[in-house]
N, CA, C and O atoms as CSV, one atom per row, in Angstrom:
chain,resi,resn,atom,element,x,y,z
A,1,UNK,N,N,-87.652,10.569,33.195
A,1,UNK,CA,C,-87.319,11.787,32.505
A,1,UNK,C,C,-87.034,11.454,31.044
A,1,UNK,O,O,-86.264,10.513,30.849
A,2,UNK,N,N,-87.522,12.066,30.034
A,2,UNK,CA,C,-87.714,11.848,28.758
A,2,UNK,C,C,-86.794,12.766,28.324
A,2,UNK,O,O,-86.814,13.948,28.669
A,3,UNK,N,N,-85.880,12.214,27.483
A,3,UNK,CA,C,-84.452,13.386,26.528
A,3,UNK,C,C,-85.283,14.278,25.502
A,3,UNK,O,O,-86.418,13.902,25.212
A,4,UNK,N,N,-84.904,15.134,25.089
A,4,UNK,CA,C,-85.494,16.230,23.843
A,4,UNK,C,C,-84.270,15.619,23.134
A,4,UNK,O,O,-83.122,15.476,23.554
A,5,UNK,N,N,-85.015,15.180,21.526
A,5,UNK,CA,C,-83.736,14.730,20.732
A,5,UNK,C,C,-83.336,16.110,19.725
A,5,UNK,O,O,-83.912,17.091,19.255
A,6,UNK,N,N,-82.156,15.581,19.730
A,6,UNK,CA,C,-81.478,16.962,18.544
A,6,UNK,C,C,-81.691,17.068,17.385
A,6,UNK,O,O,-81.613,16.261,16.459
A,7,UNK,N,N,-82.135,18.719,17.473
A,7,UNK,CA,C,-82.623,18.519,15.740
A,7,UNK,C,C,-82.031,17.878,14.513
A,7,UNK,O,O,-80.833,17.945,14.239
A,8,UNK,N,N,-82.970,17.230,13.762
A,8,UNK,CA,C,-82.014,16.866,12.498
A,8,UNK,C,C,-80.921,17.607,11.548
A,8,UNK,O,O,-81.017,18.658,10.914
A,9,UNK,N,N,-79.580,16.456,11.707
A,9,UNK,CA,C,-78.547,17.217,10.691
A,9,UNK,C,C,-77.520,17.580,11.947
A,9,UNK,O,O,-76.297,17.700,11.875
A,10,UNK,N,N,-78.339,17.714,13.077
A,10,UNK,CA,C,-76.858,18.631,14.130
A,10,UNK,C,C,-75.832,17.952,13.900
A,10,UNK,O,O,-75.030,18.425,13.095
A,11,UNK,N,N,-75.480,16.386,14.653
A,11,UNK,CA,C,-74.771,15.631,14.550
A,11,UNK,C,C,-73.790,15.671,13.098
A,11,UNK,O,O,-72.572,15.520,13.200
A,12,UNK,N,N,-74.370,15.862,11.910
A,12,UNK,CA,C,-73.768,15.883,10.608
A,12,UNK,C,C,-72.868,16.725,10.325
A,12,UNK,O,O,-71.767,16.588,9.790
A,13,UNK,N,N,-73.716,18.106,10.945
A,13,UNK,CA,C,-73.178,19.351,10.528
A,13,UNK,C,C,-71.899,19.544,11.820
A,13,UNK,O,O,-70.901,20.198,11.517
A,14,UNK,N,N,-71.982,19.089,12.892
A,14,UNK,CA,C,-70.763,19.486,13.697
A,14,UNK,C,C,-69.702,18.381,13.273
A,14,UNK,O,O,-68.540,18.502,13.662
A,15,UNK,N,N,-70.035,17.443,12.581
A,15,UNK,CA,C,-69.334,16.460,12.266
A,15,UNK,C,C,-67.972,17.296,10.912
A,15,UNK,O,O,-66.755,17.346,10.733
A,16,UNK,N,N,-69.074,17.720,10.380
A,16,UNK,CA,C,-68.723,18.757,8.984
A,16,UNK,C,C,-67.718,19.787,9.390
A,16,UNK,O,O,-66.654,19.996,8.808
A,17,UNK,N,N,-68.202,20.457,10.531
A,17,UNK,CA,C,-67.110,21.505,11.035
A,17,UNK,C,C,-65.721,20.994,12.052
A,17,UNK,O,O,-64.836,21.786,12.379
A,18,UNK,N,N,-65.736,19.828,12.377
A,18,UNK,CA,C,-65.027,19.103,12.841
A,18,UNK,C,C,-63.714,19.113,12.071
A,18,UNK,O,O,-62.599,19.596,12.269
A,19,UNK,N,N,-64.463,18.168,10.821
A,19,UNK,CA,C,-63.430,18.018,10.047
A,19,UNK,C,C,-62.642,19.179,9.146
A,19,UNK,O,O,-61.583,18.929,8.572
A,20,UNK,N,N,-63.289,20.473,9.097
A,20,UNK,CA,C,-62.887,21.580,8.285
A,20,UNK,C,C,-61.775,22.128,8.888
A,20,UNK,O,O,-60.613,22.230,8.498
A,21,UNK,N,N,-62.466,22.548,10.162
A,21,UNK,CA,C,-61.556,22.921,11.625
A,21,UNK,C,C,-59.725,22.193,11.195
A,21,UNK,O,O,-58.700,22.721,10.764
A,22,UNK,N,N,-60.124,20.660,11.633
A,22,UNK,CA,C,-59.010,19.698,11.467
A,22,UNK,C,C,-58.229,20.158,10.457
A,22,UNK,O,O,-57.045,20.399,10.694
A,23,UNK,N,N,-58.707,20.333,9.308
A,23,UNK,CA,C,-57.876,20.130,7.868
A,23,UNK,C,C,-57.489,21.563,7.850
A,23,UNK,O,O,-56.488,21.811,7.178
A,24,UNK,N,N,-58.047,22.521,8.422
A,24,UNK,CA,C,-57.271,24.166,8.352
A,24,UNK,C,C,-56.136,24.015,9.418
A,24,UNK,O,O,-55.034,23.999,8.870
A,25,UNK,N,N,-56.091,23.924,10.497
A,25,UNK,CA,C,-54.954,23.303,11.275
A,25,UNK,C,C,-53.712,22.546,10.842
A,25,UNK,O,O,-52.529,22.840,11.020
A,26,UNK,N,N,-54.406,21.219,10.066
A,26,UNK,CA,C,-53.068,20.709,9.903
A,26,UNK,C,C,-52.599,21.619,8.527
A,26,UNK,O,O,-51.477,22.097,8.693
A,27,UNK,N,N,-53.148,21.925,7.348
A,27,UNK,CA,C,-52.830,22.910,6.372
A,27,UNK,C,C,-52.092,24.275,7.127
A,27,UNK,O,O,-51.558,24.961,6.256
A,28,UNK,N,N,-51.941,24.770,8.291
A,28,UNK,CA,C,-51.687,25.841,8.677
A,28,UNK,C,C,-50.034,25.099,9.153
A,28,UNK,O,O,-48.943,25.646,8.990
A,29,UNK,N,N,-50.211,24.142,9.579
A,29,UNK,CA,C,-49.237,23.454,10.431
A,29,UNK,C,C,-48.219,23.508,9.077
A,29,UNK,O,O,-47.301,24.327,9.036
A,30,UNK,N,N,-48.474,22.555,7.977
A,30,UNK,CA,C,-47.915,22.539,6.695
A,30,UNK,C,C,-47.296,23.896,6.006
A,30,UNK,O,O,-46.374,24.103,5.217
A,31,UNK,N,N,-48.049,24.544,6.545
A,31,UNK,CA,C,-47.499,25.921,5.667
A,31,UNK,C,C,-46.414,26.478,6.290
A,31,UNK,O,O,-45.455,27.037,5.759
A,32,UNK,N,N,-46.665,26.258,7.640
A,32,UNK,CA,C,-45.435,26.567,8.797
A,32,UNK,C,C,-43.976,25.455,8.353
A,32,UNK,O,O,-42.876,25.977,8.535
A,33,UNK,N,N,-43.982,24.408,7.956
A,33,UNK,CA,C,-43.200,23.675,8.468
A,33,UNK,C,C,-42.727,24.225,6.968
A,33,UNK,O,O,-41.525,24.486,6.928
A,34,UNK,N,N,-43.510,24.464,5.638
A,34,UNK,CA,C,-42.159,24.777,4.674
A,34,UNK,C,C,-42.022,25.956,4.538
A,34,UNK,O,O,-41.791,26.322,3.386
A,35,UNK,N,N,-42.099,26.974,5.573
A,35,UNK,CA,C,-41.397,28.050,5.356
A,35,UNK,C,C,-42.645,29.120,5.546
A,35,UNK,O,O,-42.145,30.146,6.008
A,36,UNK,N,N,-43.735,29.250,5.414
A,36,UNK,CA,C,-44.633,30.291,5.588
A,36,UNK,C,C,-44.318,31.300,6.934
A,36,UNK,O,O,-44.551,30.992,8.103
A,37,UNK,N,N,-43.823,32.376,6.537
A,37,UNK,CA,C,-43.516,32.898,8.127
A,37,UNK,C,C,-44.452,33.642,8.709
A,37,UNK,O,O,-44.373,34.761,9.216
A,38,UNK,N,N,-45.638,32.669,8.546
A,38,UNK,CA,C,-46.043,33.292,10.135
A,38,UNK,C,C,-46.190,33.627,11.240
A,38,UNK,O,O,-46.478,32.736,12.039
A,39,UNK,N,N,-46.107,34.501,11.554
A,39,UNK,CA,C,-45.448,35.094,13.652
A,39,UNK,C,C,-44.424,35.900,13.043
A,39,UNK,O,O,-44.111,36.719,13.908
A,40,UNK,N,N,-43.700,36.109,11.951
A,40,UNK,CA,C,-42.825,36.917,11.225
A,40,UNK,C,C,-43.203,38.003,10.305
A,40,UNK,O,O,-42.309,38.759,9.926
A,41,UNK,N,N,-43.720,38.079,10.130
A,41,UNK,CA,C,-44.758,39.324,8.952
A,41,UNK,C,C,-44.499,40.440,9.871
A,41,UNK,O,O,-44.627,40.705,11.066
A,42,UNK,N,N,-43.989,41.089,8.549
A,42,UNK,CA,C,-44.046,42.939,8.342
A,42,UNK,C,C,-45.408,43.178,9.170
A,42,UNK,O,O,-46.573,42.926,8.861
A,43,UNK,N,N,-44.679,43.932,10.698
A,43,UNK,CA,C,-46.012,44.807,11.193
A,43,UNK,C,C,-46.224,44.007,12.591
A,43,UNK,O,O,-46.822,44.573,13.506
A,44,UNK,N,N,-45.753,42.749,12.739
A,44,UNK,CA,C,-45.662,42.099,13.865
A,44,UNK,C,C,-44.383,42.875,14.555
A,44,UNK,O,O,-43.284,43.244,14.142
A,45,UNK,N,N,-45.010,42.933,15.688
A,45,UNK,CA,C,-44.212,43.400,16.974
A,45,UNK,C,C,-43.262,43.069,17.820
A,45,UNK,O,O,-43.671,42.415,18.779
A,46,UNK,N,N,-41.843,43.350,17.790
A,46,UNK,CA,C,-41.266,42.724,19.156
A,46,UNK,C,C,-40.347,43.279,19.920
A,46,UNK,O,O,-39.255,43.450,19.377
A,47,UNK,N,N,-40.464,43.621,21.054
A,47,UNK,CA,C,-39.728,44.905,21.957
A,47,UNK,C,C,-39.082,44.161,23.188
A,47,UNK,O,O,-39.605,43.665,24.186
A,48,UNK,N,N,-37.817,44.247,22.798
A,48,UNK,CA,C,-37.151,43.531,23.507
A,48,UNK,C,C,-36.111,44.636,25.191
A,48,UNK,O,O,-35.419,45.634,24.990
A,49,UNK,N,N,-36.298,44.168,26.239
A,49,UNK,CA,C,-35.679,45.091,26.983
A,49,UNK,C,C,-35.399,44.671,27.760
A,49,UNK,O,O,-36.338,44.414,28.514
A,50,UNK,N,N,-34.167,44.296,28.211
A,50,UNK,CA,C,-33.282,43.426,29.210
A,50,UNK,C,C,-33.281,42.036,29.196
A,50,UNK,O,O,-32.371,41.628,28.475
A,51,UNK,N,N,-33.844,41.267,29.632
A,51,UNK,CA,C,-34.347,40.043,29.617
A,51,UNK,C,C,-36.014,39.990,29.607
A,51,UNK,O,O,-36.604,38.958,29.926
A,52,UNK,N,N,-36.499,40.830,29.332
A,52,UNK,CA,C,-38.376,40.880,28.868
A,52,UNK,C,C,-38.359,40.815,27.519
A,52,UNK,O,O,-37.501,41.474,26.931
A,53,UNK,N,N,-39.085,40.193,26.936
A,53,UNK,CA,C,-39.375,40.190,25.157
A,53,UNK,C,C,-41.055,40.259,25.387
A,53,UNK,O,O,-41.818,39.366,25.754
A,54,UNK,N,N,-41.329,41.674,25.027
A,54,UNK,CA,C,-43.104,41.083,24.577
A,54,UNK,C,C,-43.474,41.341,22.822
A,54,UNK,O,O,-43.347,42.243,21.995
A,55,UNK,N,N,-43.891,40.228,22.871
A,55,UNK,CA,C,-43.909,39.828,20.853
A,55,UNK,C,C,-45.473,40.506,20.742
A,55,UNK,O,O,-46.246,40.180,21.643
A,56,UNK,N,N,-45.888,41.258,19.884
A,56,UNK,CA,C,-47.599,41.371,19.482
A,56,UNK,C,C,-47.472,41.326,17.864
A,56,UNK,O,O,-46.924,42.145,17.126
A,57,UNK,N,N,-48.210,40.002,17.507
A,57,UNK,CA,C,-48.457,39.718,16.117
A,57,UNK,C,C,-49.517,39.977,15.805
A,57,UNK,O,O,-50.404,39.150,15.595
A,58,UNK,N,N,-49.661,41.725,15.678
A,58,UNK,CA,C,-50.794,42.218,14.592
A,58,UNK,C,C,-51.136,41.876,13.516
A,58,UNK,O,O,-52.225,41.536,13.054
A,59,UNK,N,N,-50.075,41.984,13.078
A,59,UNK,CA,C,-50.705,41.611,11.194
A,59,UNK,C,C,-50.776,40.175,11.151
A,59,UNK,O,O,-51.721,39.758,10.482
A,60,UNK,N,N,-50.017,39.275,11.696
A,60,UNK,CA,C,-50.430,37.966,11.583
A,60,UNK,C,C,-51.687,37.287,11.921
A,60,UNK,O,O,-52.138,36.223,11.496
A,61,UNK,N,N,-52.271,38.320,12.974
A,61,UNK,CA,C,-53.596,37.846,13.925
A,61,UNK,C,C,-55.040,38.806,13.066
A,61,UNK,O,O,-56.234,38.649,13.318
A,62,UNK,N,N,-54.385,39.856,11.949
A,62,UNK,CA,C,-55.257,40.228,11.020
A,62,UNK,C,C,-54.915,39.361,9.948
A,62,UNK,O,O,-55.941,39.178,9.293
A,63,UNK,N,N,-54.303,38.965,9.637
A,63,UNK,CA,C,-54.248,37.480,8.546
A,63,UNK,C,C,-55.042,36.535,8.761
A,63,UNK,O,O,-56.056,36.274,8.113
A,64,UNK,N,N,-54.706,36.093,9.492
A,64,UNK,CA,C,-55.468,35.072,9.588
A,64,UNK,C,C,-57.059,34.994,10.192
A,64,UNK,O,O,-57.859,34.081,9.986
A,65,UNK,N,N,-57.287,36.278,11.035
A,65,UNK,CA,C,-58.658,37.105,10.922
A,65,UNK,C,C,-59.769,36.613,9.835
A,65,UNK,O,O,-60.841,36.008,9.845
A,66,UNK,N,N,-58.841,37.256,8.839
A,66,UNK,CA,C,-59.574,37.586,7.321
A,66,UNK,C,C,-60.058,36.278,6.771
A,66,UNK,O,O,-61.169,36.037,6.299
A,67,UNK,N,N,-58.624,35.158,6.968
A,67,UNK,CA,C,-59.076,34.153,6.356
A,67,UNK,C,C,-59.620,32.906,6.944
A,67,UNK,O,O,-59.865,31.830,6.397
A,68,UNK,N,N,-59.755,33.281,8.177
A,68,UNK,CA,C,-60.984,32.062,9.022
A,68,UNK,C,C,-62.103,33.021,8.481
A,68,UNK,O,O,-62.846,32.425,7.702
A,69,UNK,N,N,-62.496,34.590,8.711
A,69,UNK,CA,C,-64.219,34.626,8.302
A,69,UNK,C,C,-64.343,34.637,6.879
A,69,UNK,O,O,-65.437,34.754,6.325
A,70,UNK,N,N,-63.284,34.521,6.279
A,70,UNK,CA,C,-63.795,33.665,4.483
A,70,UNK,C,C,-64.115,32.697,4.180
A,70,UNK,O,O,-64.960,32.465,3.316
A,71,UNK,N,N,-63.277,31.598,5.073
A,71,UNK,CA,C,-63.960,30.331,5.435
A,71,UNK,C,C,-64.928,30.041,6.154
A,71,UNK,O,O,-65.715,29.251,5.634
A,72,UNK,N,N,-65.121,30.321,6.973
A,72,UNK,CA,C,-66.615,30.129,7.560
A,72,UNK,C,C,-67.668,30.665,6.767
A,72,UNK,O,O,-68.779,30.175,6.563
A,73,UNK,N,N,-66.993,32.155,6.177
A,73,UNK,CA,C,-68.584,32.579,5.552
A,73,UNK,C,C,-68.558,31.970,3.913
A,73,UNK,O,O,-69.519,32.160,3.168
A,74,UNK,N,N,-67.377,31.250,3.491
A,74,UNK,CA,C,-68.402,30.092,2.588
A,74,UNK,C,C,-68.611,28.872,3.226
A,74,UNK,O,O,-69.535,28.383,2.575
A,75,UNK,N,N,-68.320,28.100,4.086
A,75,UNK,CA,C,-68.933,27.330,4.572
A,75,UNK,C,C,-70.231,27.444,5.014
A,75,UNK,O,O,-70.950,26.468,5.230
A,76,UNK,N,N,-70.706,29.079,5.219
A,76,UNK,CA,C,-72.362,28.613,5.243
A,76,UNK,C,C,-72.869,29.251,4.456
A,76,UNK,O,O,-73.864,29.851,4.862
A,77,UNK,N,N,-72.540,29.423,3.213
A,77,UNK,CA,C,-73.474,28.912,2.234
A,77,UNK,C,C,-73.643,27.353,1.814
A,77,UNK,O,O,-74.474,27.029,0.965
């Protein structure tokens, strides 16, 4: 049985998004640790009732929405 090899560049390019991925993570991590309050933003949700807490972080999960498809959509250009 003969392999089909992968087109040229795949290897490069997931290599590329690997590392972008990585460095938005730990930059997100960083922003958290000096103070960025995210999970805290005006518009995030939290309804607390007896011993149940359900949290819904809207605006945080439209934050950061916005700014993963800004990054991706310059990353492919």
């Amino acid at each position: 049985m003969t392999e089909v090899p992968a087109p040229a560049g795949t290897n490069v390019d997931m290599g590329k998004l690997l590392v972008v991925v990585g460095l938005l993570i730990a930059a997100i991590g960083a922003a958290i640790m000096l103070g960025l309050p995210l999970g805290r933003l005006p518009g995030d949700l939290v309804i607390r009732r007896g011993h149940t807490t359900l949290y819904l972080p809207l605006v945080t999960s439209l934050v950061l929405s916005l700014v993963l498809s800004l990054v991706f959509a310059l990353l492919r250009r």
